[in-house]
N, C-alpha and C positions, 0 to 999 in steps of 0.2 A: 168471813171477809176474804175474797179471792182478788181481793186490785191490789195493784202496785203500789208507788208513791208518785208516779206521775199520772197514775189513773187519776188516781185519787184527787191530785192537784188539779186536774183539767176540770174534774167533776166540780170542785169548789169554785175554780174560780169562773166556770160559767153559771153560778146557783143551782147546778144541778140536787146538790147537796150540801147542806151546813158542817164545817167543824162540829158543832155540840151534835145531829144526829149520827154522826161519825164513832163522836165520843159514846153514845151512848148504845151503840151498837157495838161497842170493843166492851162495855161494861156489863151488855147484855151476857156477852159471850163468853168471858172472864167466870161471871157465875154458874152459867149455867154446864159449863164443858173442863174450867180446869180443875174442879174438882177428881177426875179421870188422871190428871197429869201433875200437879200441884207443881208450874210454872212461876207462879206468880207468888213473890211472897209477901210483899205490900201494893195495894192500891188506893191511891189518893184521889178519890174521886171529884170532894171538893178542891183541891187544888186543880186537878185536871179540867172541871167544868169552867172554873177561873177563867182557866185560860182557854181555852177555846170560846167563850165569851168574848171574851178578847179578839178571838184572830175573827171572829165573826161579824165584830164592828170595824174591823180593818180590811176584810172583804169589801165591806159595804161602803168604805168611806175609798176602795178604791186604791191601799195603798196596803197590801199585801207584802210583806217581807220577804219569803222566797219561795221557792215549790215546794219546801217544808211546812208552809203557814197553815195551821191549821190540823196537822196530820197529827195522829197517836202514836207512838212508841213509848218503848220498855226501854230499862235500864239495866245492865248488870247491879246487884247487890255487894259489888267490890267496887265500886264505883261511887263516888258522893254526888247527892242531888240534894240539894237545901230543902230541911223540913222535912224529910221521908227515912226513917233508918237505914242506916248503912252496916246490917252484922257482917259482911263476907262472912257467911257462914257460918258464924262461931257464938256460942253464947256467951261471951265475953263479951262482945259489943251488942246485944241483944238490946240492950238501954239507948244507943249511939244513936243520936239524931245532929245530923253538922248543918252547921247556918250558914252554908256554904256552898256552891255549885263546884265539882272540879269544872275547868276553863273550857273543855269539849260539851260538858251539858252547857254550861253557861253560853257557848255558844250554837247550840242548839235550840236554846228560848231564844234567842236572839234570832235567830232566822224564823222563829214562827212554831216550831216545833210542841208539842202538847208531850207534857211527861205525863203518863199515866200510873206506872207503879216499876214496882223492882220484882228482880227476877232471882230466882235459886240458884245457888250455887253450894261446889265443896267446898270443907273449911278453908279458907285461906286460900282458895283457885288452887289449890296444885294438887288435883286428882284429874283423871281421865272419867269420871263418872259422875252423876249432880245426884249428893246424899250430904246430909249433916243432921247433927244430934238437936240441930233447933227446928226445922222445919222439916227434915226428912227427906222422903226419895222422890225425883220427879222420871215421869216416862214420857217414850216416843210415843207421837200423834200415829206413828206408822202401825205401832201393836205396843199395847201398853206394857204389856207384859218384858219388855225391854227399854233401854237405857236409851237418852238421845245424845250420849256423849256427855265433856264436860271440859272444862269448867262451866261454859256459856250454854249449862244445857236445859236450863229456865229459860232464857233468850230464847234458843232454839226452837224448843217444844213450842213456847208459844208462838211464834211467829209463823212454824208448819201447820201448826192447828186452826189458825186465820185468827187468833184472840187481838193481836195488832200486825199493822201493815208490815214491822219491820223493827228491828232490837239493835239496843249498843251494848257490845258485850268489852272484852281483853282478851287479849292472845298472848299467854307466855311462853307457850311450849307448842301450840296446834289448839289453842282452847277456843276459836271459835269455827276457823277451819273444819276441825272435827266433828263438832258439834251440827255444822250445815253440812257435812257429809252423809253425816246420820237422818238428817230427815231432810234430805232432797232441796237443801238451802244454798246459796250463793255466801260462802265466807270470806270474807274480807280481811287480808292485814298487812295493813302499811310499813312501810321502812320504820324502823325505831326513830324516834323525834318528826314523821311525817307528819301528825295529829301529838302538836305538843301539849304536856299533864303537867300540871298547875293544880297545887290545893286537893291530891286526892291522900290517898291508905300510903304506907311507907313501901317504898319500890325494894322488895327484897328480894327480887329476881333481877335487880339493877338494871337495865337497859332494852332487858329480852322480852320487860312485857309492854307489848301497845294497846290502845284502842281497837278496837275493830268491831266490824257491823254484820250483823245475818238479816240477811235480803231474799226477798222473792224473787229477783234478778239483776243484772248488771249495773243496769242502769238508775237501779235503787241507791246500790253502792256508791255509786257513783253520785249523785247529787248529798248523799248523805255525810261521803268522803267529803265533797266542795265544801259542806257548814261548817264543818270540823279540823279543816287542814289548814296549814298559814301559821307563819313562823310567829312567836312570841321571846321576846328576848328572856327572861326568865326560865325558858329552859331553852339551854345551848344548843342541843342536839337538834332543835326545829331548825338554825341558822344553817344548817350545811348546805351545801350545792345541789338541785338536784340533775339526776342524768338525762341525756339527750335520749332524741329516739332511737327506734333501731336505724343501725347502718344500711340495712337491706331492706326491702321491700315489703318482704318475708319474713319476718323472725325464725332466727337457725335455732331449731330445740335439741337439747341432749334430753334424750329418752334415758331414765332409769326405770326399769320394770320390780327392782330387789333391793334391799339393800342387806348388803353380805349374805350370810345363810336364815337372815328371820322371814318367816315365812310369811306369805300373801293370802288370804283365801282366794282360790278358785273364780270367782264372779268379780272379785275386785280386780285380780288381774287381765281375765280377758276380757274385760270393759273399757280397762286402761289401754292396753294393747291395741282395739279395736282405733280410741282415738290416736294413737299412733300412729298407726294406717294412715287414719284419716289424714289426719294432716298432710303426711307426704304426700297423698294425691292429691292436694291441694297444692300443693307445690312448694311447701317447705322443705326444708335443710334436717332433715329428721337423723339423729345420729344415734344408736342405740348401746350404751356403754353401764358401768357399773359404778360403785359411788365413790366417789373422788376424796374422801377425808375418811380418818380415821374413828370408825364407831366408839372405841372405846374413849376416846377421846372426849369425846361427845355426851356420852352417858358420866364419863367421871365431870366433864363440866356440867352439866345439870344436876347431879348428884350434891358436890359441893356447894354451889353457889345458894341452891330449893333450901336445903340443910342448915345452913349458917344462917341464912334469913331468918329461915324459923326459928334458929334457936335465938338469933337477936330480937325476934318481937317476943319472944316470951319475956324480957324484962319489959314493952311497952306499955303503957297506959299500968303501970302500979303494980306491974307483972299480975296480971288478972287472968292474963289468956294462960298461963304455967298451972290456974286451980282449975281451969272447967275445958280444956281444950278436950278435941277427941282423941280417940287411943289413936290414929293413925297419925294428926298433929305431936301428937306427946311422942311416938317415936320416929320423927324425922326431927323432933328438937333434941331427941338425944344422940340420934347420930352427927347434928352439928355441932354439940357440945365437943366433939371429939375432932371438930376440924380444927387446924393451925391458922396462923397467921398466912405461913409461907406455905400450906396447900393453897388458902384461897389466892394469892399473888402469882402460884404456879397453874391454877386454870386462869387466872387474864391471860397469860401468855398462852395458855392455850386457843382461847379466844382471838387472838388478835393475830395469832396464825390462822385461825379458822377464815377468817373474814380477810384476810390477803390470801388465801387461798380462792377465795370466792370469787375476790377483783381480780384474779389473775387469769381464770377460769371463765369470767363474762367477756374476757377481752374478743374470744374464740365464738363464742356460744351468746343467745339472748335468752333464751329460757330453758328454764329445767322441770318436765313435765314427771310427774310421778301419779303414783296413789294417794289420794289424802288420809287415808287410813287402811293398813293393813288388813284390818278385821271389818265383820258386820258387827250392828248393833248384836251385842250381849243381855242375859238379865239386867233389869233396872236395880238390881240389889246388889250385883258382882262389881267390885270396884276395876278388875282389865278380866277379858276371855284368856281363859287358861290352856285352852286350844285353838289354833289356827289351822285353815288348810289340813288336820286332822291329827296336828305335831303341837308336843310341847309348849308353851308359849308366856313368856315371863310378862311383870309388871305393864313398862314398858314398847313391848314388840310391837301390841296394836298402835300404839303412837310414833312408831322408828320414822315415820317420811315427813313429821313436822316440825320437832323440836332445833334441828339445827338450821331454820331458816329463823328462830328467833334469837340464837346464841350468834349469828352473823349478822342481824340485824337486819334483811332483806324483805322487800316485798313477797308476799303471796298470796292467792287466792285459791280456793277450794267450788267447782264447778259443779250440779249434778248433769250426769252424763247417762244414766241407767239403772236398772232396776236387777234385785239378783234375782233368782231363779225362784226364791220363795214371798218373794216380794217387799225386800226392800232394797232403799235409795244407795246409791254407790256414787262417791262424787273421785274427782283428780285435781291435783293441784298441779299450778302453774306458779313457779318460782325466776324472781328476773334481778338484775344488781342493783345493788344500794341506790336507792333515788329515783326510780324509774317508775315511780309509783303509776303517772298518768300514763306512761307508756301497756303498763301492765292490764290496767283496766281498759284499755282503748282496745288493746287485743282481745280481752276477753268479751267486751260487749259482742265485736266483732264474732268471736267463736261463737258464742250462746245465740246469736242467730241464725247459724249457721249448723249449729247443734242442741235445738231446744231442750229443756230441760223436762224430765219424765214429770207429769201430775203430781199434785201433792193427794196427799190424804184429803176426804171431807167430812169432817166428823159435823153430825148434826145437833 
């Protein structure tokens, strides 16, 4: 399936084509190709036929919901969709079925949207790779033999493989970002409380993880963002203000090419570099500097905060996830066993410098262009590459350009811009201040026609 969601929608609502033959082409697809990638780890077929039954007599009667009516998409597996298990990864919830929508699917049926099934994920979303002890390892549509990122890297794989038009994943740290870097996808992710959560998993990355979507293009994001975003008084954070557009014309970007001494590979840099260029001869405010906060900082704030979460859901639900968690879950609950009171109160203050550093730093600048990922996709087996650029390369380092856009709370998006040398997708991220969400994406539609995005894979 190579259409959009606005293809898609035009095709429906001129009878080019029905919802259910829609539906039933994502189902073809599903069987016959993810068995290669093992994307998907529930499908509801009758639920999903439901409803596109539905949006089919809504067509017909004329009165169509939105430019979602009708369409397939995936879910993240950290995510609750009423009636369909929700493990996040862990066989501890392997039983877990909630009768409940969180408030962004719920409103996503609401606009017309067809849930087709759920997507793999690592236990509990906080690895850089999609592997767990209940369903196993999923791969890149680009060459299986590798990884398509993670958390959101079910999302991902299927949406580059053409199994559904388009996915709703989370971003805690870079988890969907990443994941559409890896396979030549448009990642999505809104300011913290942009797309307010209602009714989902307990928030133990407290504020840093949102929603977000992996899209075939901008403009996917973009109407998929409209279904999903709009304040709900139940969670506070959706009430805030949001920001104006840019002052200038032009958006003034600060270029980081590095951040400190962790290394880039080779193809991701001069890809990034190249859009650099670009833009100034476009006639931006291109300024090229180094990174403005303290790494360590950063890393002891995600360290803490991942850590304590995990070690408070291990008493959740009858302390069940403390007998079957994976060794990887089992020792990030024990280095949070060992966090204080007053560590965790000592990274908010870190936090809440990080993010008036931010607002101080936007006052100057409107965006901040980087790499969305350090590294290329790795083995699908290897939880981070141990090497980079041909150097050392910790846990971590492949992820160093996304996490502290979710400890500040800030808009970004993840672009594909290029292809490396051996043939795979290399995306960049654009990061913009608190609020600015429509602003953000109005630029990048803008860019991505202006810099289309390399082919995807066509697996047959």
């Amino acid at each position: 399936m190579a259409e959009n969601i606005s293809e898609l929608a035009t095709a429906l609502r001129n009878g080019e084509t029905t919802s259910e033959a829609l539906l039933e082409r994502c189902l073809e697809r599903i069987r016959r190709i993810d068995p290669r990638l093992n994307s998907f780890v529930t499908v509801d077929e009758a639920g999903a036929r439901a409803a596109s039954k539905e949006s089919d007599a809504r067509f017909a009667a004329n009165s169509a919901r939105s430019a979602l009516e009708g369409v397939p998409l995936s879910v993240k597996d950290s995510i609750l969709v009423a009636g369909m298990p929700a493990t996040w990864g862990s066989r501890a919830l392997a039983d877990f079925v909630p009768r409940h929508d969180e408030l962004p699917i719920a409103r996503l049926r609401a606009a017309g949207a067809v849930i087709i099934g759920k997507t793999n994920v690592p236990e509990l979303t906080l690895e850089g790779y999609t592997k767990n002890d209940l369903f196993g390892v999923t791969r890149n549509p680009w060459d299986t033999r590798l990884t398509p990122g993670g958390s959101s890297g079910g999302a991902a794989a299927g949406v580059a493989a053409g199994l559904v038009p388009a996915a709703i994943g989370t971003d805690g740290g870079g988890s969907t970002r990443r994941p559409a870097c890896h396979t030549g996808l448009v990642g999505w992710k809104p300011s913290a409380g942009h797309i307010p959560r209602i009714n989902g998993f307990p928030a133990i990355l407290t504020d840093f993880e949102t929603i977000g979507t992996l899209t075939r293009s901008v403009d996917d994001a973009l109407v998929l963002d409209a279904a999903m975003a709009g304040s709900d008084a139940r969670d506070r954070r959706s009430l805030c203000s949001k920001a104006p557009l840019w002052r200038e014309s032009k958006p003034r970007i600060l270029y980081i090419p590095q951040f400190g001494e962790v290394p880039v590979d080779d193809n991701v840099a001069a890809a990034t570099a190249a859009i650099a260029t670009a833009l100034a001869r476009e006639g931006h405010t291109v300024r090229e500097d180094g990174i403005f906060f303290d790494l360590d900082d950063v890393a002891l704030v995600w360290h803490v905060v991942s850590r304590a979460g995990v070690a408070w859901l291990m008493g959740w639900r009858d302390g069940r996830l403390k007998s079957v968690a994976g060794a990887s879950v089992r020792a990030m609950a024990a280095d949070g066993e060992r966090i204080t009171g007053a560590d965790y109160i000592g990274v908010l203050e870190r936090v809440a410098a990080l993010r008036r550093r931010c607002a101080e730093l936007f006052e100057g600048v409107d965006l901040i262009l980087t790499p969305t990922a350090a590294a290329l996709p790795w083995s699908a087996e290897k939880p981070f590459p141990d090497r980079i650029a041909n150097r050392s390369a910790g846990p971590r380092d492949h992820a160093i350009f996304t996490g502290w856009v979710n400890i500040a709370g800030l808009p970004a998006i993840s672009l594909p811009v290029a292809v490396s040398k051996n043939g795979l997708p290399i995306g960049i991220q654009f990061a913009a201040c608190f609020g600015a969400d429509a602003a953000l994406l109005t630029f990048a539609r803008a860019f991505s026609e202006r810099h289309p995005a390399p082919a995807l894979p066509v697996l047959a």
